[in-house]
N, C-alpha and C positions, 0 to 999 in steps of 0.2 A: 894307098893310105892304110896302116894297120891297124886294125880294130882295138879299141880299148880293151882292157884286161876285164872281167866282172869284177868288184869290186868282192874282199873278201868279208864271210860275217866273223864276229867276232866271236872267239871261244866262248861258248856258253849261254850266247845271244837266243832270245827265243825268234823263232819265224814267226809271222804272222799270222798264219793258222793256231800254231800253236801257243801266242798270243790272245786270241780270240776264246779257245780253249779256257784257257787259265780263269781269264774273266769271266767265262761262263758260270763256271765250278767257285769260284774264288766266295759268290753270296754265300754257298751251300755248304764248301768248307768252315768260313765264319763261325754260322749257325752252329753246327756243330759243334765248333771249339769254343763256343760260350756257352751255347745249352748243355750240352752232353760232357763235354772231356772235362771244361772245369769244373763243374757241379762234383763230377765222380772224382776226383784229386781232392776239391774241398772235405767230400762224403769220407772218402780214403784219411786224410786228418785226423778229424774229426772223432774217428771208430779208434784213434790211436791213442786218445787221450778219455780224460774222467768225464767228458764235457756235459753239465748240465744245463736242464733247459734257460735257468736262470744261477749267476752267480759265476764262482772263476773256476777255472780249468787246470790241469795237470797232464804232461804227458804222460801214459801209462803201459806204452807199447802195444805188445799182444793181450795185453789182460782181456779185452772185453771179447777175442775170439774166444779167448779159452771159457770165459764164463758162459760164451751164447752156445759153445759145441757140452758143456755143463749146465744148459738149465733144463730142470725137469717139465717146462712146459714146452721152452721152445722148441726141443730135439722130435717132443708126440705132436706137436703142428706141425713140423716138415710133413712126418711120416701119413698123417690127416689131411694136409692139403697134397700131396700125391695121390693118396688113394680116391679122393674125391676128382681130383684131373683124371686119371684112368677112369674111375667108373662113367664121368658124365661126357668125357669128347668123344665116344664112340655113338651114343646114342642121338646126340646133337650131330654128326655128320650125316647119320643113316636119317633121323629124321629130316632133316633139312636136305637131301639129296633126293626123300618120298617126297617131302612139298613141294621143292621145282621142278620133279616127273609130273607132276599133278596139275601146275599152273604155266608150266613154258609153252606152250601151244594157247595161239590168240582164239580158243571157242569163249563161248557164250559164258557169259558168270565167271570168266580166269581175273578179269582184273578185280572184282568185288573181292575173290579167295585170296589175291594176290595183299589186298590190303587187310581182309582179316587176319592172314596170318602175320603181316610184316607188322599188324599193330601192337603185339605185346614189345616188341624192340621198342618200337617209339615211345610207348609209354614211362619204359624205364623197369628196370631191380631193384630201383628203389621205391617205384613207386607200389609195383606190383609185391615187393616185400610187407609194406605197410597193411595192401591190402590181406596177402596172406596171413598177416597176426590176427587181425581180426578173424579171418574164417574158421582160423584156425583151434578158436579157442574151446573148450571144452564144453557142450551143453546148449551152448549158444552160436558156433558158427555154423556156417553152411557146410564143409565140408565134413562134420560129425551129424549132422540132420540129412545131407545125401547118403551116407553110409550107411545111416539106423535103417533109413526109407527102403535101402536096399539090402537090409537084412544081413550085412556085412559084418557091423558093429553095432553095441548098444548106445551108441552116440556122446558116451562121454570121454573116450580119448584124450589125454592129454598129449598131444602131438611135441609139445616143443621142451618138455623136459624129460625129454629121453633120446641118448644120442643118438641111434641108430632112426627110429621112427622123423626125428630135427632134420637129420640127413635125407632120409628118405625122400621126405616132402622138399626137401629144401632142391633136390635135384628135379625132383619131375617140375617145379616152379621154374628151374633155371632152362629145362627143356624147351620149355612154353615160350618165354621171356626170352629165349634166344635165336632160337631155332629160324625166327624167319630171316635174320642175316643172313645163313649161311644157305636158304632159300633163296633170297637176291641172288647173291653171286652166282650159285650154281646155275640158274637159271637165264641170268646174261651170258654165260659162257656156250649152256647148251644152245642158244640164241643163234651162238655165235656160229656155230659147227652148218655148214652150208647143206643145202638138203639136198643136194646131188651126192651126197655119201649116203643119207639113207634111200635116198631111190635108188642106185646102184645097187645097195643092200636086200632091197623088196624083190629085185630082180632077182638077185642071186638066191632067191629064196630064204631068206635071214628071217627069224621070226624076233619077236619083240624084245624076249631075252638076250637072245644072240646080239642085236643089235645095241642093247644097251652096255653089252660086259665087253664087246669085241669093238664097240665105235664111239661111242657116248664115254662110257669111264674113262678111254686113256686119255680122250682127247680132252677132260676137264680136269686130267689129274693134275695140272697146275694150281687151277681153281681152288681143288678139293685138298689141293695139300695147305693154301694159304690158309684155306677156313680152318684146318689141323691147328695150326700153328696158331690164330689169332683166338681158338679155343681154349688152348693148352695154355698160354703166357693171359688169358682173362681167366683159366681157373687157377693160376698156379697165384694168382693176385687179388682173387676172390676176400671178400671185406663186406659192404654192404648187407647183402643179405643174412650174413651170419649175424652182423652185430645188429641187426635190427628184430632178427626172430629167435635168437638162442643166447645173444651176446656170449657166447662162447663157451654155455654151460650145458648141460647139468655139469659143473664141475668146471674142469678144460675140456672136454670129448670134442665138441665140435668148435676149437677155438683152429682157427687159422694162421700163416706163419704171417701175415699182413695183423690180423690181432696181435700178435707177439707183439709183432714192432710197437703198435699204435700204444700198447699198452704200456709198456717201457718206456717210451719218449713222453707221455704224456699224463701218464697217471700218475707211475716210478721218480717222474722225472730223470731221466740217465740217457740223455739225446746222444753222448758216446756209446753205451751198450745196443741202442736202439739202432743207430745209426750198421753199426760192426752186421747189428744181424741183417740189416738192409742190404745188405753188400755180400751177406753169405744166399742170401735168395737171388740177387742180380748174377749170380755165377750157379747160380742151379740151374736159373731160365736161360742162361746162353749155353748153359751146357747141355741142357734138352732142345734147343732149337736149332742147335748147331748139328744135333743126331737127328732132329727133322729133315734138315738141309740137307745135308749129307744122306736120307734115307731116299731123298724124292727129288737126287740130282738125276739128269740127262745121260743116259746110258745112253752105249753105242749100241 
């Protein structure tokens, strides 16, 4: 008797694996094409026309690129919230890479440190902003009354109308305020690294340095690159703390390119001009994290 033929599948039919697939991904692609691809084609419109926040619209083309790569505040906010990304992701990864050296080992008193330092996150930038105003103020805060006390300064300081001194404080706040995230992570990671590497290491005679530049770093440069990366796109978007301690003055010095926008859409009213410069910072930050990626891909 001869065997039946297999039945054939049909051009372009999916298998059944490959079924399974589909509908796995299918929620996640969704998502996406509601949350993200349409909002940016809407946002994409929108930047192309007069659109204000109330009343009717016009299409207007390229105008509102040209006027946002032409305004005298927004082009010295790019240039201000770069410089403020550079100066503060550096000191926020070295700090927070000192905290999880300090708290990853379960001794005595690590989970008490473990929650002191993870508590300025919890709290908030905005909360810990509010309190800064207050410290901050001349004659009467605390941190002009620690400086007199320690012969530093004559304690009347006015911290927050002067850009560089605004900036100043405003970073070593963000230190504080942030740094124990990027303590957690590192800290699970190091967790993570099995101790038969460092007792191999004790062996070989490795001493503390060695074992942290030669076993510890590579093995958490995933880790260390995500906290990079989720530094750099939280400072390239930095808002809150500005507008609560400087709202963006003396002047513009410390206004930011998320001030630009907020300022434009809502004060200007000009949700099209607003909109246009929102879309020129969304292709700064993919274009700096895309040179992350590509800096701290998988070499052979």
């Amino acid at each position: 008797m001869r065997a039946r033929p297999a039945p054939r599948r049909r051009a372009g039919s999916l298998t059944h694996p490959a079924r399974t697939g589909f509908l796995l991904v299918a929620p996640a692609v969704l998502f996406v094409l509601a949350f993200v691809f349409t909002p940016l084609v809407v946002a994409g419109y929108i930047s192309l026309t007069d659109f204000p926040l109330i009343g009717p619209y016009h299409f207007t083309g390229l105008k509102n690129y040209e006027l946002a790569l032409s305004d005298p505040v927004f082009l010295p906010s790019i240039g201000y919230t770069l410089l403020y990304t550079a100066i503060v992701t550096g000191p926020i990864l070295v700090l927070g890479y000192t905290l999880a050296v300090l708290v990853r080992a379960n001794r005595r008193g690590s989970t008490l440190l473990r929650t002191i330092f993870f508590l300025p996150f919890i709290i908030g930038l905005t909360t810990i902003s509010f309190t800064t105003l207050l410290e901050a103020q001349p004659n009467s805060g605390a941190i002009n009354a620690l400086l007199k006390a320690l012969g530093i300064t004559d304690g009347s300081t006015a911290w927050l109308v002067d850009g560089p001194l605004a900036t100043g404080l405003i970073i070593v706040m963000v230190l504080w305020g942030t740094s124990g995230l990027t303590m957690v992570l590192l800290m699970s990671a190091m967790q993570g690294i099995p101790r038969e590497v460092y007792e191999s290491a004790e062996l070989d005679g490795a001493g503390w340095w060695r074992t942290e530049r030669y076993i510890t770093l590579p093995m958490v440069r995933r880790t260390l690159g995500l906290c990079a990366v989720i530094s750099v796109i939280g400072s390239l978007l930095a808002f809150n703390q500005f507008y609560i301690l400087t709202q963006g003055g003396p002047g513009s010095e410390t206004t930011t390119v998320v001030m630009s926008v907020y300022r434009r859409a809502f004060v200007d009213l000009q949700l099209g001009a607003s909109t246009a410069m929102s879309l020129i910072l969304v292709l700064i930050i993919a274009v700096i994290a895309a040179v992350q990626f590509w800096l701290l891909r998988e070499k052979d």
